[in-house]
TORPA-498775 format. One record per residue (C-alpha): y, x, z; residue in three letters; residue number from 1. Coordinates in nm, 3 decimals, always signed. Last residue first. Layout:
north, east, up, resn, resi
Y, X, Z, ALA, NUM
...
//
This chain:
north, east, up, resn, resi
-0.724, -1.891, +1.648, UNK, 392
-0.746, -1.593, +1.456, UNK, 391
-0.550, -1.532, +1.099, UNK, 390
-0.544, -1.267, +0.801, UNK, 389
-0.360, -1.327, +0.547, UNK, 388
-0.467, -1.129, +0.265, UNK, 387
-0.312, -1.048, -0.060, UNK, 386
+0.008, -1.235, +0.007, UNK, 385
+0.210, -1.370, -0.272, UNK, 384
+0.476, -1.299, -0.513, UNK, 383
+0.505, -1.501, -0.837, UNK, 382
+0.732, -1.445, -1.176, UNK, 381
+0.556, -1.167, -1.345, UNK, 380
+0.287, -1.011, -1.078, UNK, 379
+0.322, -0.853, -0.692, UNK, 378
+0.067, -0.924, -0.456, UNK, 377
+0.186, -0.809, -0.139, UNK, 376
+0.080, -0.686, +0.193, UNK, 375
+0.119, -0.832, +0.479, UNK, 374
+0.177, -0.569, +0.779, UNK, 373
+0.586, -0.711, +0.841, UNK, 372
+0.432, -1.050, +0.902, UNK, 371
+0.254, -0.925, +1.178, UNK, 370
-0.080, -0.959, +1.236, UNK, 369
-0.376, -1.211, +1.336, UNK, 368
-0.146, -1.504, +1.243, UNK, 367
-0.181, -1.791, +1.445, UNK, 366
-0.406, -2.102, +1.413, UNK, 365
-0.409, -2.316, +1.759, UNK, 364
-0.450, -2.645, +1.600, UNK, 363
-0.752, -2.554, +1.349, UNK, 362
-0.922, -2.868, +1.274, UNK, 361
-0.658, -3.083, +1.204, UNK, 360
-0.376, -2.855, +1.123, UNK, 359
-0.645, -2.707, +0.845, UNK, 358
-0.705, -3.061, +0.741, UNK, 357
-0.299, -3.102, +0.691, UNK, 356
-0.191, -2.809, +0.528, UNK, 355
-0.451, -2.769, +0.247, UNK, 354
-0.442, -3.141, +0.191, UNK, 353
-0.057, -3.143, +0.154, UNK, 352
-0.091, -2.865, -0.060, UNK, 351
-0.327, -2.970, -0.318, UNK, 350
-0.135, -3.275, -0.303, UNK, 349
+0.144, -3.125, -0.423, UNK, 348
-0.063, -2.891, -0.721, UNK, 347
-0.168, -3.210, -0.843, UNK, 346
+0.101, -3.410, -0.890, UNK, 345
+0.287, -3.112, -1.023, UNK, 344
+0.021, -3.040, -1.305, UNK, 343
+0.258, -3.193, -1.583, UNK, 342
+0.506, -2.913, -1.567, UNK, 341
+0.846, -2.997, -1.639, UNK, 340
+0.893, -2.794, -1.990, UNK, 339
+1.059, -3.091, -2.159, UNK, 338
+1.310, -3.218, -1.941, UNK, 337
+1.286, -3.053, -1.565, UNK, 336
+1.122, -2.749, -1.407, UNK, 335
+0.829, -2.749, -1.105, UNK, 334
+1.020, -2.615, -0.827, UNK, 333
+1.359, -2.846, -0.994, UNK, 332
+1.321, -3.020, -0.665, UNK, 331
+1.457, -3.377, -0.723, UNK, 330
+1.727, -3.485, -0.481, UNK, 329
+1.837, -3.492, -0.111, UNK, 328
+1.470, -3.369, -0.050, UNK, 327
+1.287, -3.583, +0.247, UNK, 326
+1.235, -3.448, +0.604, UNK, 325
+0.963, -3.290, +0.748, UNK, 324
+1.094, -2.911, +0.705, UNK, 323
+1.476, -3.035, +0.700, UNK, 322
+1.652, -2.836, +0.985, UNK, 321
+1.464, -2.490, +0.937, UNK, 320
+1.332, -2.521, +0.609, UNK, 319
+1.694, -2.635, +0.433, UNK, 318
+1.934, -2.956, +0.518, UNK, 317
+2.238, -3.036, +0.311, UNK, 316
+2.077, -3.008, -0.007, UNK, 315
+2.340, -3.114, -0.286, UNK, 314
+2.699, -2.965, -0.198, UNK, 313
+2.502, -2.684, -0.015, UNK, 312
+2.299, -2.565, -0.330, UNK, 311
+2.004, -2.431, -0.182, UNK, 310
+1.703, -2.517, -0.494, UNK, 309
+1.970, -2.455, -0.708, UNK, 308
+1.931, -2.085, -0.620, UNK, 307
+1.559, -2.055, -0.655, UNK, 306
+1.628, -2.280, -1.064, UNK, 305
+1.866, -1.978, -1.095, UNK, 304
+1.873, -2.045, -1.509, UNK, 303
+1.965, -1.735, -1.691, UNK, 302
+2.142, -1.817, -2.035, UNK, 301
+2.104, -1.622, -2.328, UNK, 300
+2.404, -1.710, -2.581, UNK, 299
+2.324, -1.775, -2.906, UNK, 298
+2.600, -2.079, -2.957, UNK, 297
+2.860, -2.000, -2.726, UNK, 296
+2.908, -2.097, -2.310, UNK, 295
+3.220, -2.291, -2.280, UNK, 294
+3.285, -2.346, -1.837, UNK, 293
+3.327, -2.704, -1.703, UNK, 292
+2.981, -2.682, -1.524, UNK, 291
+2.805, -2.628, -1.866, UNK, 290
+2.997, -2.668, -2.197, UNK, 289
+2.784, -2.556, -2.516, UNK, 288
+2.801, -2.422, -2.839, UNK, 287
+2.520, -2.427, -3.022, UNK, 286
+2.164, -2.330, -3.022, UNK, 285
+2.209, -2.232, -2.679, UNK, 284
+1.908, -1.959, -2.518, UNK, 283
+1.692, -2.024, -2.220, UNK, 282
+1.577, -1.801, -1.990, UNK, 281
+1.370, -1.817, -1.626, UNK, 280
+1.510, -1.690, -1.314, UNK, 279
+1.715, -1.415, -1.105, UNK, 278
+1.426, -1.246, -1.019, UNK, 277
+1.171, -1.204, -0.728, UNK, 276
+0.855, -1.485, -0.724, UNK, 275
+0.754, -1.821, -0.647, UNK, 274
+1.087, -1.891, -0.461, UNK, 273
+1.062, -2.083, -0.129, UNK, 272
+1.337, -2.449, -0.084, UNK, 271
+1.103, -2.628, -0.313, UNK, 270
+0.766, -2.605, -0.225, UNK, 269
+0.859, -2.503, +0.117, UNK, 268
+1.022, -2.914, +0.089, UNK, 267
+0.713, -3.086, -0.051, UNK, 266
+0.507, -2.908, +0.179, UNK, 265
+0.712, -3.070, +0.438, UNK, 264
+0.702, -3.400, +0.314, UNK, 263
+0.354, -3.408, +0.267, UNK, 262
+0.256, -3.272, +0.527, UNK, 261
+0.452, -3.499, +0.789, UNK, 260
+0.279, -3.814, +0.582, UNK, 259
-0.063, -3.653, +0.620, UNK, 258
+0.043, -3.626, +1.009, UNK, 257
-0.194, -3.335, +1.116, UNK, 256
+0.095, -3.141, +0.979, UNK, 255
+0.291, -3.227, +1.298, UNK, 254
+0.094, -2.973, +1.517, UNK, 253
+0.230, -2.678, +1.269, UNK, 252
+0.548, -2.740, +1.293, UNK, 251
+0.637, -2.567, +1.641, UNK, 250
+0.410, -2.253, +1.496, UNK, 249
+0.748, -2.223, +1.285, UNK, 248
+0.765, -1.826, +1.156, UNK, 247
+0.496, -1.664, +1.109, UNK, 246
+0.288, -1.901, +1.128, UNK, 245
+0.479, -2.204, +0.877, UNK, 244
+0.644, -1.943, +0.661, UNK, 243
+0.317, -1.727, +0.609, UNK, 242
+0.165, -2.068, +0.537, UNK, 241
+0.407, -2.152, +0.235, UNK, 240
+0.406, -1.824, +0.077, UNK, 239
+0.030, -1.871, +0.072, UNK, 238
+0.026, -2.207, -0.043, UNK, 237
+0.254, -2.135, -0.318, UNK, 236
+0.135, -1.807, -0.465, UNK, 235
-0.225, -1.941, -0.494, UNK, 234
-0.061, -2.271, -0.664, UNK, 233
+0.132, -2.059, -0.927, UNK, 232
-0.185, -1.874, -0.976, UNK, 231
-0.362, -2.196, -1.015, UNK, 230
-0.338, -2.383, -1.356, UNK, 229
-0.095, -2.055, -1.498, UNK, 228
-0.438, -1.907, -1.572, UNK, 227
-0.671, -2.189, -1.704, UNK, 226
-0.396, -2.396, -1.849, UNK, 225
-0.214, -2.051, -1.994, UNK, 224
-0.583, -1.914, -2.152, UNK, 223
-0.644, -2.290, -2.292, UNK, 222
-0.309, -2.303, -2.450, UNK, 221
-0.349, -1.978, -2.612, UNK, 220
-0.650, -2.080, -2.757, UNK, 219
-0.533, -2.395, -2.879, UNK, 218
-0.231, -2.233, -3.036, UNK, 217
-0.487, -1.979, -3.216, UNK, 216
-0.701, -2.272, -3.348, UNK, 215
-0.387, -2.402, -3.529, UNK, 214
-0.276, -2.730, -3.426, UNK, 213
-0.172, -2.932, -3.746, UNK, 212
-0.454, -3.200, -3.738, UNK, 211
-0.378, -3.488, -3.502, UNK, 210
-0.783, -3.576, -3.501, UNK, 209
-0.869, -3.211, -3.449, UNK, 208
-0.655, -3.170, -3.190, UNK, 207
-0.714, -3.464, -2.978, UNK, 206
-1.111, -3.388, -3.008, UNK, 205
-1.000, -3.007, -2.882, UNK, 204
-0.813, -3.174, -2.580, UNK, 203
-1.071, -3.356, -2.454, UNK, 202
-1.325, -3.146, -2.453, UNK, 201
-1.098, -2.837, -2.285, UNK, 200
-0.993, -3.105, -2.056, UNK, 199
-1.345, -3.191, -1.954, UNK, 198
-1.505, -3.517, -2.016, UNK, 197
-1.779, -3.336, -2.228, UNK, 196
-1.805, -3.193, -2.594, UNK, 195
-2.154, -3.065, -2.721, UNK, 194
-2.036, -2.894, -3.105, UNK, 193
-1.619, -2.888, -3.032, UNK, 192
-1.704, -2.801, -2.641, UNK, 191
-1.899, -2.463, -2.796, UNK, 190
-1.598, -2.385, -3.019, UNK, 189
-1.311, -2.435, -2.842, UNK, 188
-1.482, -2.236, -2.545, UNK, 187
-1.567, -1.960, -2.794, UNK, 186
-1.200, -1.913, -2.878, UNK, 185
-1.167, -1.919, -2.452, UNK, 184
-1.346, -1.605, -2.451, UNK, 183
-1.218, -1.426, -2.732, UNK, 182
-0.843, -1.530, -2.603, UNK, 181
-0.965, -1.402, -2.228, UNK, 180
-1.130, -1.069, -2.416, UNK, 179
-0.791, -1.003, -2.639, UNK, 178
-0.603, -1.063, -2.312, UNK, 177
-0.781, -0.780, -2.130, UNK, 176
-0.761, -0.517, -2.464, UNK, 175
-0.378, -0.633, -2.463, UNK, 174
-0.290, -0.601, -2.122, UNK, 173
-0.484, -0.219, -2.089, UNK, 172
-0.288, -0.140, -2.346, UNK, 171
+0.082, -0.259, -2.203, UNK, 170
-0.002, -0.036, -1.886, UNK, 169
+0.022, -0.203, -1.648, UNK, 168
+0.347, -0.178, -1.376, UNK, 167
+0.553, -0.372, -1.653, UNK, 166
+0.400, -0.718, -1.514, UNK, 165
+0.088, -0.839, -1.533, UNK, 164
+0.067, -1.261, -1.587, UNK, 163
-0.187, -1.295, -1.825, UNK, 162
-0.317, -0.971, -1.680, UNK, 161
-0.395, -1.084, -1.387, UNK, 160
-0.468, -1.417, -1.462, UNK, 159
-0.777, -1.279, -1.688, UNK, 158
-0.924, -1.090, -1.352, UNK, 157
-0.914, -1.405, -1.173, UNK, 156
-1.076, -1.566, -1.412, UNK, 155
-1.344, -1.237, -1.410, UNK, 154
-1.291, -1.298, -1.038, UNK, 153
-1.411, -1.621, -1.036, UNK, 152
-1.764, -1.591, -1.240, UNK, 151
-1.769, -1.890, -1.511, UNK, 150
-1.995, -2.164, -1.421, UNK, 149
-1.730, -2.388, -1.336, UNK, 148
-1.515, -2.404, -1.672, UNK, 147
-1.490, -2.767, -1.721, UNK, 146
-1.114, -2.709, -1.816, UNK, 145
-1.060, -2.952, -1.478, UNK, 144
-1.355, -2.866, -1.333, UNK, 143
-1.252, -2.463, -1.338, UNK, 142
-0.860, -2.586, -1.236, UNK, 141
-0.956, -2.715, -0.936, UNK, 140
-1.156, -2.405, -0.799, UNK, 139
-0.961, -2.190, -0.841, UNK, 138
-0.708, -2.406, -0.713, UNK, 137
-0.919, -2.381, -0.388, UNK, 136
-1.028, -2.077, -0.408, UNK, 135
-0.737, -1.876, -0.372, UNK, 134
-0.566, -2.048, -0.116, UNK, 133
-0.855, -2.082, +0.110, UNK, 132
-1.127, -1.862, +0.206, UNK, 131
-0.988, -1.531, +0.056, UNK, 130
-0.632, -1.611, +0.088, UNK, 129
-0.704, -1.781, +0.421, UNK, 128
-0.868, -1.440, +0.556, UNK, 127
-1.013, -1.499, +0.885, UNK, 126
-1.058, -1.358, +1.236, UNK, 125
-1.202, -1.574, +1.357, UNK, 124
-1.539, -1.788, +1.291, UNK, 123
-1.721, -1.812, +0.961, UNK, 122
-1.796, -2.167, +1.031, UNK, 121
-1.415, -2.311, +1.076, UNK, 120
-1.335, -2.106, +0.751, UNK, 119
-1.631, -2.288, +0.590, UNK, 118
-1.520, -2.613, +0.767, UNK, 117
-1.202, -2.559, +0.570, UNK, 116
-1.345, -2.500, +0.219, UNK, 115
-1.579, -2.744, +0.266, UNK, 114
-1.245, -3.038, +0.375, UNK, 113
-1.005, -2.850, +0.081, UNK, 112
-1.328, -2.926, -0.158, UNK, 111
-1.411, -3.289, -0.010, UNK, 110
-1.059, -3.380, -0.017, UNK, 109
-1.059, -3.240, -0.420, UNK, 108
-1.333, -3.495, -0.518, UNK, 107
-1.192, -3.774, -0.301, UNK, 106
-0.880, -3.739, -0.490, UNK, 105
-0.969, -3.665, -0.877, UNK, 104
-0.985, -4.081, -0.961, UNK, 103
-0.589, -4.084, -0.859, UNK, 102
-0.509, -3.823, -1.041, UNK, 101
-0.625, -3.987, -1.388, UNK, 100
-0.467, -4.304, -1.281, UNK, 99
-0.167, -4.091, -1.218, UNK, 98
-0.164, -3.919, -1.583, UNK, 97
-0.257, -3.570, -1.541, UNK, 96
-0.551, -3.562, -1.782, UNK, 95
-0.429, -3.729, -2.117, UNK, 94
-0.137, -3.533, -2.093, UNK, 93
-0.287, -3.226, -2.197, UNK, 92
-0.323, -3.264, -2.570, UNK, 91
+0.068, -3.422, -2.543, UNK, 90
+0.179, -3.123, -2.438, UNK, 89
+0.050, -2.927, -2.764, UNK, 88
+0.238, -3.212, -2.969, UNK, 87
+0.525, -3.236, -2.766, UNK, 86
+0.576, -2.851, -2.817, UNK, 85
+0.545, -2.908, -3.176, UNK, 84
+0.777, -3.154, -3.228, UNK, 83
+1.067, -2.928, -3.016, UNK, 82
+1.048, -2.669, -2.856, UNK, 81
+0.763, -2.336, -2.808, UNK, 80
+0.781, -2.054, -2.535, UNK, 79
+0.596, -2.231, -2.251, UNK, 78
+0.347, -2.303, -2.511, UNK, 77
+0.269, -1.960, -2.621, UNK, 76
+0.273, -1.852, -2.969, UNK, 75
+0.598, -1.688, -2.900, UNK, 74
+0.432, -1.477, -2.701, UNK, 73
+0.643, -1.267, -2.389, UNK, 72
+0.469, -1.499, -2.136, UNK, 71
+0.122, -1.373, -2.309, UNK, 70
+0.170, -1.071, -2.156, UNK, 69
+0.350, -0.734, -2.238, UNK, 68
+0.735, -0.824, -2.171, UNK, 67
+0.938, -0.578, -2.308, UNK, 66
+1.337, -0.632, -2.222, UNK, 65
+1.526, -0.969, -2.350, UNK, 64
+1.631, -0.778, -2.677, UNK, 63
+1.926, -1.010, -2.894, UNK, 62
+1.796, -1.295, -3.045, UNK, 61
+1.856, -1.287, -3.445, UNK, 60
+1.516, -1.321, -3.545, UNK, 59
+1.454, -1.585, -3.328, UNK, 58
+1.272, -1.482, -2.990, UNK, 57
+1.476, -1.640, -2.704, UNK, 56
+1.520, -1.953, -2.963, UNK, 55
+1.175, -2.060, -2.879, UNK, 54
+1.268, -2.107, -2.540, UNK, 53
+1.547, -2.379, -2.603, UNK, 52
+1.886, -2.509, -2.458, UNK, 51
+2.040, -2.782, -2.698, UNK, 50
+1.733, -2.952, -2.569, UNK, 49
+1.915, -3.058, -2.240, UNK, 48
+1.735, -3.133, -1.989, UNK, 47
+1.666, -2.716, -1.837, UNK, 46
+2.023, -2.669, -1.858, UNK, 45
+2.138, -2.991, -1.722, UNK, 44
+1.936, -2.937, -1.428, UNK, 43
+2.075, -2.566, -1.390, UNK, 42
+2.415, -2.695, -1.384, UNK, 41
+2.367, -2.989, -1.116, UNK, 40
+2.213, -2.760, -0.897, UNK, 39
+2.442, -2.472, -0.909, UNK, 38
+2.326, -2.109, -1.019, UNK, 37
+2.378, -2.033, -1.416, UNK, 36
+2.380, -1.660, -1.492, UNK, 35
+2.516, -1.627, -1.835, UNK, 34
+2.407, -1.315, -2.027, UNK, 33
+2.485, -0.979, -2.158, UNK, 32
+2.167, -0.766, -2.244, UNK, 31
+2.198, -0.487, -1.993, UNK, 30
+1.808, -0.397, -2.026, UNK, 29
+1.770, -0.592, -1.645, UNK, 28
+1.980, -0.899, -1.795, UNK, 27
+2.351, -0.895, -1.745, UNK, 26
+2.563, -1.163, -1.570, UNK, 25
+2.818, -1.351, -1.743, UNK, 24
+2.970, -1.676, -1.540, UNK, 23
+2.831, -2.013, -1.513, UNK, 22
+3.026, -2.212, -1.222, UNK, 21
+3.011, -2.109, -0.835, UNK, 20
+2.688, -2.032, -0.604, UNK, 19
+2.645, -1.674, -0.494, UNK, 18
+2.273, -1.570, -0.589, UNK, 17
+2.024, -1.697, -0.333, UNK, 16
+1.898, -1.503, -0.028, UNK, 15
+1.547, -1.454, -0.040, UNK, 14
+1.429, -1.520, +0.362, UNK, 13
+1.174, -1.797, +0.246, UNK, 12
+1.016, -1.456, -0.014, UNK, 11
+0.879, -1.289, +0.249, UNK, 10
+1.055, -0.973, +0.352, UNK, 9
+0.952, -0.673, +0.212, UNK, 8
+0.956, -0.357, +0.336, UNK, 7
+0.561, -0.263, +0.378, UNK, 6
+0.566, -0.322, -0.027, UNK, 5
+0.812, -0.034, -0.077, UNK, 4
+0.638, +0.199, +0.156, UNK, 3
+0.343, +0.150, -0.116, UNK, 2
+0.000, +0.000, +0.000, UNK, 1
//
């Protein structure tokens, strides 16, 4: 573990940018920018489709810094507008749909209740990464793409890389990614001959009735469902828990309310950043007015969606005043307009269960160490523990 990663605070204590209208801010490569911070700004930013993804890599964009993964693609679906983003979103649809949800509920309480006994059965101390956050989205999203019988830490080993920062060497991404496309190419093909009720099933059949969704878009979307379908969740639930004992064992008793969990997952969902770094991008495709301030056409705009999560004239309460109560508005955690993601049903009550059957059944747990001994996984856009280790 580097000096560097013994120093850092967990990501609840991230201070946000200074809040005030758009105004330039350079990317990391000194690309000139707009840094957009206040709630109201950033929502309009991410609604709007006169601010795009796909524009970030026009032939005329100006360098955003190299980005080795499949977040840096094109191809990708986070990085697609227009008709033929609704068309790859509308593939996936199908399964998040709250009827859909709804019928996945006793299926994913029984997981988060066997995953807790088995941390009740192993005995302290304990690893809830191991045992817990991991796993259980993990878990989630291999019956969801009907991919159960694949071994977890090659998945595990795909996310990496999916999601690998510049500290890999952009080789080593490539010759992983090229396996996790190969892999989920043969996916495509094997649920196309014997398909099932999986996504993966599902959302070939769409395809191939629609027509004009290459095989290489489907593969890419497969490899982002199956990655980005937990690692955002791991993140999540552990940031959330190394808030909740490190720093408010007074919560933790009222988490056996599922009501109480709710709400206050909802709220570390929103108030804690996934990761370091100003934001996401988006890029105007004309000129533009955003908080009273004229932003041109081709201008690279950074959207603070961790800052507008604290904007004082909208949230008035935060995670030390507000844990169990409701959010003043809509969290932008999971995006807005077009690229809101669709799994944010499902990755909330993920949490609530998490929270609320291990309040039930563990009401004394306490870290085992201090929070300044975690140690951090670091990857593009999420931070999370490796271990947490707990006793109770």
């Amino acid at each position: 573990m580097s000096v560097e990663e013994c120093t850092l605070l967990p990501l609840h204590h991230s201070k946000p940018a200074e809040f005030g209208p758009p105004r330039p801010t350079p990317l990391a490569n000194g690309t000139p920018a707009w840094l957009v911070t206040r709630y109201h700004d950033v929502r309009h930013v991410l609604t709007d489709p006169a601010f795009g993804r796909a524009a970030l890599f026009a032939p005329d964009a100006p360098p955003l810094g190299s980005v080795s993964n499949l977040e840096g693609d094109p191809g990708f679906i986070t990085n697609i507008d227009g008709p033929e983003h609704r068309q790859l979103r509308s593939l996936m649809q199908q399964a998040f749909t709250r009827r859909a949800m709804a019928e996945w509920l006793p299926w994913l309480t029984a997981t988060v209740e066997r995953l807790v006994d088995d941390v009740v059965r192993h005995g302290p101390p304990a690893d809830l990464v191991a045992s817990l956050t991991m796993p259980l989205p993990v878990d989630v999203i291999s019956r969801l793409m009907g991919v159960e019988d694949v071994d977890r830490q090659r998945l595990r080993h795909w996310t990496d890389h999916l999601f690998a920062d510049h500290t890999r060497p952009p080789g080593e991404i490539r010759a992983v990614l090229a396996e996790f496309c190969a892999f989920a190419a043969g996916l495509c093909e094997e649920r196309r001959r014997r398909p099932g009720t999986d996504l993966v099933s599902r959302m070939v059949t769409a395809a191939d009735e629609q027509g004009g969704v290459s095989g290489e878009r489907m593969v890419k979307l497969i490899c982002g469902l199956i990655a980005g379908g937990h690692e955002t969740a791991v993140a999540t639930m552990g940031n959330a828990l190394v808030y909740l004992l490190g720093e408010r064992p007074d919560a933790w008793p009222r988490l056996t309310d599922e009501d109480a969990a709710q709400a206050a997952a909802d709220r570390m969902v929103h108030t804690i950043p996934l990761g370091e770094g100003l934001g996401t991008l988006r890029r105007s495709v004309r000129d533009m007015v955003v908080g009273g301030v004229s932003i041109p056409s081709g201008a690279i705009v950074i959207v603070d969606r961790a800052s507008a999560a604290r904007d004082p004239e909208v949230f008035t309460t935060g995670l030390s005043d507000g844990l169990f109560e409701p959010l003043e508005a809509p969290t932008l955690a999971f995006s807005a307009g077009p690229h809101h993601c669709l799994g944010a049903w499902l990755a909330r009550t993920e949490m609530r269960l998490a929270l609320n059957r291990l309040a039930r059944r563990l009401p004394g747990l306490a870290l085992a160490e201090p929070v300044e001994a975690i140690e951090w996984r670091r990857v593009f856009g999420t931070r999370s523990p490796r271990r947490l280790t707990v006793t109770w």
